[in-house]
VEXDO-847150 format. One record per atom (N, C-alpha, C): residue in one letter; atom name; z, y, x. Coordinates in pm, 1 decimal. Layout:
// VEXDO-847150
<code = A | site = CA | c3 = Z | c2 = Y | c1 = X>
...
//
This chain:
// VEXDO-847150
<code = X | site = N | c3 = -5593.7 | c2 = -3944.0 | c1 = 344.3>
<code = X | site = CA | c3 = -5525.4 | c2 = -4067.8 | c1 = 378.3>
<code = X | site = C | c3 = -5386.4 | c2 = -4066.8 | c1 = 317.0>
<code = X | site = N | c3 = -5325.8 | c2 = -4167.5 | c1 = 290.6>
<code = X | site = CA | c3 = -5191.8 | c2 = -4189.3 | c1 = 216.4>
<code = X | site = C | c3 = -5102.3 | c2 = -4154.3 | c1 = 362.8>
<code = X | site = N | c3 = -4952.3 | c2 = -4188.9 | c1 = 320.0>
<code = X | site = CA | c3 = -4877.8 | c2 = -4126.2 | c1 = 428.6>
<code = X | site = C | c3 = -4851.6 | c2 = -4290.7 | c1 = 518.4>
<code = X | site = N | c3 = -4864.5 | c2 = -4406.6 | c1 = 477.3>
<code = X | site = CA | c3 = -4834.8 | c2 = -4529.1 | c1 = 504.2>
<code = X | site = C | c3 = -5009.7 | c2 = -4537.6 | c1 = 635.7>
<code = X | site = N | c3 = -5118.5 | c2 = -4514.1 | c1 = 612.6>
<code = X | site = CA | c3 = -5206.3 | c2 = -4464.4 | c1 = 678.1>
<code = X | site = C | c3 = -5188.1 | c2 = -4383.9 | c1 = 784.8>
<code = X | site = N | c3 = -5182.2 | c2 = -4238.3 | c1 = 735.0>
<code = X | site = CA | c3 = -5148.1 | c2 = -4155.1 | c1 = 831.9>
<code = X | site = C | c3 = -5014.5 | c2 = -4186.9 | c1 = 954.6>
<code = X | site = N | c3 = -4937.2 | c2 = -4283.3 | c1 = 917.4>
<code = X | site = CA | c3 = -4812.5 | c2 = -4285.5 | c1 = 1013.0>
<code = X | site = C | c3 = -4880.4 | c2 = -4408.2 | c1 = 1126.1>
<code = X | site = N | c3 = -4940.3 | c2 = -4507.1 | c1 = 1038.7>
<code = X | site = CA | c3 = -4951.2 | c2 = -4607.9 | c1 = 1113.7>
<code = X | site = C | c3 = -5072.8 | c2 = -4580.0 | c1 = 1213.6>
<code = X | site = N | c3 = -5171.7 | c2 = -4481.7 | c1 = 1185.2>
<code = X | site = CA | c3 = -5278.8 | c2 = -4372.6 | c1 = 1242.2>
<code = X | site = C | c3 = -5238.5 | c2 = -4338.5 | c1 = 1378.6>
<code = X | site = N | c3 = -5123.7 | c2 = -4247.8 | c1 = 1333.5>
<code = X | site = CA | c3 = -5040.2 | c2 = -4165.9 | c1 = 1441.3>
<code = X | site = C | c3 = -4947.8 | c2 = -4295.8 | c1 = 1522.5>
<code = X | site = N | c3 = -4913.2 | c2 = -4388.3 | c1 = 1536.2>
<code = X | site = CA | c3 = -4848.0 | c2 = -4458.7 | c1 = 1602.9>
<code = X | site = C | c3 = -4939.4 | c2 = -4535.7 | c1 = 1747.6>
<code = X | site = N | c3 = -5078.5 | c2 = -4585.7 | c1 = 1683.1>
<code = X | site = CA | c3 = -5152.1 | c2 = -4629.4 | c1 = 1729.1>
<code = X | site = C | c3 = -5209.8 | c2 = -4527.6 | c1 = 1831.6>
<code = X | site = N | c3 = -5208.1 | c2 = -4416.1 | c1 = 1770.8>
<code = X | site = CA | c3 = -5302.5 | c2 = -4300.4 | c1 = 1838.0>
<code = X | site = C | c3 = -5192.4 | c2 = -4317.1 | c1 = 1981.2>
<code = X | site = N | c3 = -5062.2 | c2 = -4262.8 | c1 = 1939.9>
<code = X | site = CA | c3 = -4958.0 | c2 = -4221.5 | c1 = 2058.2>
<code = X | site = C | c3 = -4975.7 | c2 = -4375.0 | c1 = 2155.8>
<code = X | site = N | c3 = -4979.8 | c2 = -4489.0 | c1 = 2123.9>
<code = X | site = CA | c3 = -4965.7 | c2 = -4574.8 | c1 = 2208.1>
<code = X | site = C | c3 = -5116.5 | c2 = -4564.0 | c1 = 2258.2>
<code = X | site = N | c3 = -5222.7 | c2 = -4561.7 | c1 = 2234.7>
<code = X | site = CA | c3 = -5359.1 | c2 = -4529.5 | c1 = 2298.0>
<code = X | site = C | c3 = -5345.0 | c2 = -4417.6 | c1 = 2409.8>
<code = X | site = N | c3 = -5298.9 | c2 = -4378.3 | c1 = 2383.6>
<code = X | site = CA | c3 = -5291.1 | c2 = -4255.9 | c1 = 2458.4>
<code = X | site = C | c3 = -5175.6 | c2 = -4239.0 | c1 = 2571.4>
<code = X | site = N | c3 = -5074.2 | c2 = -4332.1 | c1 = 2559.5>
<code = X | site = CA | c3 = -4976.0 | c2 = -4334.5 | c1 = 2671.0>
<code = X | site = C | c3 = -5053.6 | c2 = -4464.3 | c1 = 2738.0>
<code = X | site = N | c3 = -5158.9 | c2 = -4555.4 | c1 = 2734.0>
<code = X | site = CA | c3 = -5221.4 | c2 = -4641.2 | c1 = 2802.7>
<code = X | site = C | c3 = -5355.0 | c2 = -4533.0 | c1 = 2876.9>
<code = X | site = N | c3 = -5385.6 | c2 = -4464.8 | c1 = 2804.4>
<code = X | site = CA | c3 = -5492.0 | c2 = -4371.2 | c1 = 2897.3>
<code = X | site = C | c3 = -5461.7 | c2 = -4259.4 | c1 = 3016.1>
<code = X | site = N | c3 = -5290.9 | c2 = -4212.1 | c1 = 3026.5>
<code = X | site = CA | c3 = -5227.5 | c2 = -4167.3 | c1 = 3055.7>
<code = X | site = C | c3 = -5200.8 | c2 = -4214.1 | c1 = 3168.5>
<code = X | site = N | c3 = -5137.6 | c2 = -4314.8 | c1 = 3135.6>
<code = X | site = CA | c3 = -5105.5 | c2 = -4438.5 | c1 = 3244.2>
<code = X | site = C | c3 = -5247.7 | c2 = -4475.2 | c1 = 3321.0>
<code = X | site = N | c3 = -5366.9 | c2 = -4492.3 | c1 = 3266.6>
<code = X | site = CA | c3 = -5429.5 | c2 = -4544.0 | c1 = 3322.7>
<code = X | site = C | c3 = -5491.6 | c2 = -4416.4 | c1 = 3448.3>
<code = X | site = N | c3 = -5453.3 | c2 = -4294.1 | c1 = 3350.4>
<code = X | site = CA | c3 = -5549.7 | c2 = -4213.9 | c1 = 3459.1>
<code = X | site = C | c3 = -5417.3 | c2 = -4190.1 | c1 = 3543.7>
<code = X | site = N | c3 = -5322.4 | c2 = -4190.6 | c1 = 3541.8>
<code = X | site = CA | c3 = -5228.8 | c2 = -4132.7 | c1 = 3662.2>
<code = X | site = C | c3 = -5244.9 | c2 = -4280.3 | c1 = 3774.1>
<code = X | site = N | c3 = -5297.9 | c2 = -4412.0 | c1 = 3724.5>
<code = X | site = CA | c3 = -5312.9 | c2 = -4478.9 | c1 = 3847.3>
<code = X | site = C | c3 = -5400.1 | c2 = -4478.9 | c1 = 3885.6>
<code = X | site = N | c3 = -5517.1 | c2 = -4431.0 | c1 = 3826.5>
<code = X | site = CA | c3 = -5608.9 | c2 = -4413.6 | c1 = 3947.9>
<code = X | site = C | c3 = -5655.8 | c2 = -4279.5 | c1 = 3993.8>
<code = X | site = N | c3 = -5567.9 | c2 = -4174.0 | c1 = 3918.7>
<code = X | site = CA | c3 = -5589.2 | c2 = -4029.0 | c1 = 3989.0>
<code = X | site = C | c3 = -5673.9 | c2 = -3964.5 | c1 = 3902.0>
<code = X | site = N | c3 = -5729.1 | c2 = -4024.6 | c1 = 3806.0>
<code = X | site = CA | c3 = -5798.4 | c2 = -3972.4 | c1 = 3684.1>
<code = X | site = C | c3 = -5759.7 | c2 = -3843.9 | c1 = 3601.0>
<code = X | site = N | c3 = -5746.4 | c2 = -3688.5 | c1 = 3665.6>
<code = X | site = CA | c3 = -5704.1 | c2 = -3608.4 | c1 = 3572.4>
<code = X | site = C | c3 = -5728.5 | c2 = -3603.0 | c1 = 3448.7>
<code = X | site = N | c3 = -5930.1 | c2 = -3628.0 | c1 = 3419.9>
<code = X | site = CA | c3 = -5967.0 | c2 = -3646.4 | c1 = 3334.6>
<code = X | site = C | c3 = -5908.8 | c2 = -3701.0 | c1 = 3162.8>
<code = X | site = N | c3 = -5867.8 | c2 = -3846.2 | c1 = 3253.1>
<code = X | site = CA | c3 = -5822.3 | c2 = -3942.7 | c1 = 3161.6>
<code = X | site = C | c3 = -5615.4 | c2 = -3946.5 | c1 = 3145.9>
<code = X | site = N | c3 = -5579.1 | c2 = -3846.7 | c1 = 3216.7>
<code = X | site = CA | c3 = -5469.3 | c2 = -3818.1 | c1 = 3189.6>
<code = X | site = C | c3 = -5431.5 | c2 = -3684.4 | c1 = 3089.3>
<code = X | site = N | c3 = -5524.3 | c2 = -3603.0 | c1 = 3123.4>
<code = X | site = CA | c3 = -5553.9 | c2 = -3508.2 | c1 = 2980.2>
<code = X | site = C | c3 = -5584.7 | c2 = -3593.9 | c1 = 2868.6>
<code = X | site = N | c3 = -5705.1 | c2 = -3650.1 | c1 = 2881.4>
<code = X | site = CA | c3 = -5732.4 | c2 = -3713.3 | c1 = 2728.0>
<code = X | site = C | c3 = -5591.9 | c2 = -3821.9 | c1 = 2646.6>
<code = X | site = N | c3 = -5511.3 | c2 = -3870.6 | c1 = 2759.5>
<code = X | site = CA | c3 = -5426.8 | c2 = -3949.1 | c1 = 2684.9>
<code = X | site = C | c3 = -5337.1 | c2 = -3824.9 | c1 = 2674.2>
<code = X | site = N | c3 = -5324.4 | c2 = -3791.5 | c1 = 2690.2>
<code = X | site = CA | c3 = -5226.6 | c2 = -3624.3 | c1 = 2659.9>
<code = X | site = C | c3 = -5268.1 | c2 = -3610.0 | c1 = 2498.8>
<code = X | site = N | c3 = -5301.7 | c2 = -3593.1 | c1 = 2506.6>
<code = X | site = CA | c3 = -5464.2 | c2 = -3530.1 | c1 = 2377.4>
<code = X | site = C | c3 = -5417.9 | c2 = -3649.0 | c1 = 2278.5>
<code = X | site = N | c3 = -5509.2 | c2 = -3739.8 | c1 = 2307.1>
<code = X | site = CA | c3 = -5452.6 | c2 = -3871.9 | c1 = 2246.1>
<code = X | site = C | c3 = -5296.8 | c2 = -3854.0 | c1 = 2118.8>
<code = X | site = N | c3 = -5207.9 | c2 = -3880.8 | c1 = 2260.6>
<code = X | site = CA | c3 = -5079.6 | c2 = -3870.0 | c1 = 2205.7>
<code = X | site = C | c3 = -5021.0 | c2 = -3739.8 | c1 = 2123.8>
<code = X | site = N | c3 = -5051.0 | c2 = -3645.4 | c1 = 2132.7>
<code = X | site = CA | c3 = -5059.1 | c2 = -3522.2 | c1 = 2089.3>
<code = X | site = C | c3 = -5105.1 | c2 = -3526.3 | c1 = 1950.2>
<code = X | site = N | c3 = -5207.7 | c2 = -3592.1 | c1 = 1912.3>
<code = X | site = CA | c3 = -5297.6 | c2 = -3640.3 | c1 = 1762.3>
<code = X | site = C | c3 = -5230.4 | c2 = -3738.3 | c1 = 1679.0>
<code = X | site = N | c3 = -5163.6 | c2 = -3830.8 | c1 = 1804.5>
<code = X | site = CA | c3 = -5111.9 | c2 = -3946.2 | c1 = 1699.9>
<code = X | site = C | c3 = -4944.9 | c2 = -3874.3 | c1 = 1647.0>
<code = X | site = N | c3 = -4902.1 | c2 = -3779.0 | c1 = 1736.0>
<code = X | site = CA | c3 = -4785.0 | c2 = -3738.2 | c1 = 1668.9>
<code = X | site = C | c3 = -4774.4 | c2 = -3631.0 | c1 = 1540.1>
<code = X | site = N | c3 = -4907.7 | c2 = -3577.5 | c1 = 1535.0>
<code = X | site = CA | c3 = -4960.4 | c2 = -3506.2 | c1 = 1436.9>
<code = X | site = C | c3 = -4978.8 | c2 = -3553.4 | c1 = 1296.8>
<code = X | site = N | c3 = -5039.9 | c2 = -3667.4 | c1 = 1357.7>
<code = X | site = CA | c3 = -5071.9 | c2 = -3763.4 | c1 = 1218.1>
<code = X | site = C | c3 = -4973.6 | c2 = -3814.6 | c1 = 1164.9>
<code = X | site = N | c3 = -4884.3 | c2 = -3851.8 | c1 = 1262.2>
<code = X | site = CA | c3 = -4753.9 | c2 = -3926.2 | c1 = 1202.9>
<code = X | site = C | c3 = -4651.5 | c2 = -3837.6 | c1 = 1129.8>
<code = X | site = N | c3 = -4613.9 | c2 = -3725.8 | c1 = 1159.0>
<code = X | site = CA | c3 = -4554.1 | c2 = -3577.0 | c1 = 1125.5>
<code = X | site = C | c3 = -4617.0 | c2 = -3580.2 | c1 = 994.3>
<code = X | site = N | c3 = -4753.8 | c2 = -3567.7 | c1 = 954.3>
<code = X | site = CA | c3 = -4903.9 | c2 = -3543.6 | c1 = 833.2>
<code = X | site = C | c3 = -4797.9 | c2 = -3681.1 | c1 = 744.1>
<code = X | site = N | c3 = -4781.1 | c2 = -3793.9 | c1 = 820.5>
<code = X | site = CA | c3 = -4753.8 | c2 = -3901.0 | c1 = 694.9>
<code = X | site = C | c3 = -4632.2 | c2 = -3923.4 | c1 = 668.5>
<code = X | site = N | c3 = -4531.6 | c2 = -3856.8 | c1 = 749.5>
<code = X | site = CA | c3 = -4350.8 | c2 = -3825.4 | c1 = 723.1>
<code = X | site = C | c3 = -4357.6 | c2 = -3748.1 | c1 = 659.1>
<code = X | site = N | c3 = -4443.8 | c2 = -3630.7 | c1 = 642.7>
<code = X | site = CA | c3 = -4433.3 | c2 = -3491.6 | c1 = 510.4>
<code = X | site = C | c3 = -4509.2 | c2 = -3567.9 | c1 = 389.5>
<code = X | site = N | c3 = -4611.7 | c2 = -3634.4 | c1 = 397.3>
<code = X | site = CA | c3 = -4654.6 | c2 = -3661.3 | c1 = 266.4>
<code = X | site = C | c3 = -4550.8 | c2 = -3756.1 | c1 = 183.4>
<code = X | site = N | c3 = -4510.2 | c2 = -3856.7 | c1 = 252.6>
<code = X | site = CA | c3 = -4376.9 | c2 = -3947.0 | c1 = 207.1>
<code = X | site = C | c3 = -4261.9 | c2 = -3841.2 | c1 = 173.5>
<code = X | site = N | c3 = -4252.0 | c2 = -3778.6 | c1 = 228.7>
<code = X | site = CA | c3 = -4074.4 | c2 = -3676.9 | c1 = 165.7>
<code = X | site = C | c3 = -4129.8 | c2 = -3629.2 | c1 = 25.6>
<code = X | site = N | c3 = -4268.0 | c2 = -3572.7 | c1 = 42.0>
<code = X | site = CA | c3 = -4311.5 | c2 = -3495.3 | c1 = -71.4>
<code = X | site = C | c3 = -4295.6 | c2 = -3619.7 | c1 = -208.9>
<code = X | site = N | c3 = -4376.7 | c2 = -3728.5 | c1 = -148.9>
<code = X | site = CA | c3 = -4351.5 | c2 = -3873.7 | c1 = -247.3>
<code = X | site = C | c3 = -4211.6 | c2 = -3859.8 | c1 = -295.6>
<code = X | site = N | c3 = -4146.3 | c2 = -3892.1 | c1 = -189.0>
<code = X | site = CA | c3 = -4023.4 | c2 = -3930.5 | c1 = -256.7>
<code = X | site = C | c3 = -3912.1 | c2 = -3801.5 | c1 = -330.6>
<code = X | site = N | c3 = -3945.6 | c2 = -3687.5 | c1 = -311.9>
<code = X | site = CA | c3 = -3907.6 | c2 = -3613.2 | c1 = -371.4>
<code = X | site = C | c3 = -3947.5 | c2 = -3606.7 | c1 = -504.8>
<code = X | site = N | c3 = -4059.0 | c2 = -3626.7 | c1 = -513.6>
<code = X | site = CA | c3 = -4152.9 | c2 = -3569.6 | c1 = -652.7>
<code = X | site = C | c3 = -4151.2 | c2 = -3730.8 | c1 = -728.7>
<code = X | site = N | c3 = -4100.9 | c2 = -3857.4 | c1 = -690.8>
<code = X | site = CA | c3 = -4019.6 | c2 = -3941.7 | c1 = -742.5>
<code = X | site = C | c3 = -3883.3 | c2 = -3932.5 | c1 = -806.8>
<code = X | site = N | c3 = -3803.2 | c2 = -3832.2 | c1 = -725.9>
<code = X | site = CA | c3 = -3678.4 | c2 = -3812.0 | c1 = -773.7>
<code = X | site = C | c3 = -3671.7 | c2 = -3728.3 | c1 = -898.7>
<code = X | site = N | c3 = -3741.0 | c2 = -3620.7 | c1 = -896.9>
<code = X | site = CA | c3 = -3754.7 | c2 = -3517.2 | c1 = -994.4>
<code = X | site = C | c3 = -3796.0 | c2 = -3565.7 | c1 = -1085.3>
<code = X | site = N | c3 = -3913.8 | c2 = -3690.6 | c1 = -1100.6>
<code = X | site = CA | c3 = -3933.9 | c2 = -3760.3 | c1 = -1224.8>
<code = X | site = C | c3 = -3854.2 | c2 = -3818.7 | c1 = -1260.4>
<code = X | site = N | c3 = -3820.8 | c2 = -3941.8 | c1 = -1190.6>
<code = X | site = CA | c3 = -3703.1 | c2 = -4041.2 | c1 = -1229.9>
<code = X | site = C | c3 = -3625.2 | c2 = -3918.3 | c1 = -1343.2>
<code = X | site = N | c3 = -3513.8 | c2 = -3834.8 | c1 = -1273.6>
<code = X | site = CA | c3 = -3423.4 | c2 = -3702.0 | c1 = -1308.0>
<code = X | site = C | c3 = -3486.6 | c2 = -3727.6 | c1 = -1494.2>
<code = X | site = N | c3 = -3626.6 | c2 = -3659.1 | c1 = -1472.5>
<code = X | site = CA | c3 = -3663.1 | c2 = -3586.3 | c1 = -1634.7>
<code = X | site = C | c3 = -3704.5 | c2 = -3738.3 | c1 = -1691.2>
<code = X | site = N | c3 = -3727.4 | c2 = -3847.7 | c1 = -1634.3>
<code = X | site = CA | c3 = -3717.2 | c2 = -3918.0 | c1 = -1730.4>
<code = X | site = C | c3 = -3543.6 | c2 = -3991.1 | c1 = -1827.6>
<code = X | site = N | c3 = -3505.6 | c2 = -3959.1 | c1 = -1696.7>
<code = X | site = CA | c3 = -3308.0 | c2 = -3971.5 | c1 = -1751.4>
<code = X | site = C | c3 = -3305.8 | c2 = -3901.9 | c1 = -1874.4>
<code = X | site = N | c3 = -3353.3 | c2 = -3762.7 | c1 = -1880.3>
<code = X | site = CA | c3 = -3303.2 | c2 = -3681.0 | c1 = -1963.8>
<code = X | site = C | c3 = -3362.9 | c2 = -3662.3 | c1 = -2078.0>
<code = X | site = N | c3 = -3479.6 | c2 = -3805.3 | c1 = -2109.7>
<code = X | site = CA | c3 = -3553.2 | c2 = -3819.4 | c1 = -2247.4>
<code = X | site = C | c3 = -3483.0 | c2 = -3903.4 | c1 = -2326.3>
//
């Protein structure tokens, strides 16, 4: 997945998962308060996965830009 993917992945995931969270702490659902645990846990992963692939982008943009200056 690109990093524009992966972030928007991980955003969705974390908000899924603070609604399953929520949902199991109101009705006592340990179950479903682990899984939004879980949930959110994945989407911050993914999002982390698409903030490193973007630095790497934009680094390995700069270094070109750089050697194309110097043709």
């Amino acid at each position: 997945m690109g990093s524009t993917t992966d972030k928007v992945s991980g955003v969705a995931n974390q908000a899924a998962g603070k609604v399953k969270e929520a949902a199991g702490k109101a009705t006592g659902s340990e179950k479903l308060q682990d899984e939004g645990l879980a949930q959110r846990a994945k989407g911050k992963g993914e999002k982390l996965a698409g903030d490193a692939k973007q630095a790497v982008k934009d680094a390995t943009n700069k270094v070109a830009d750089a050697a194309n200056k110097k043709l």
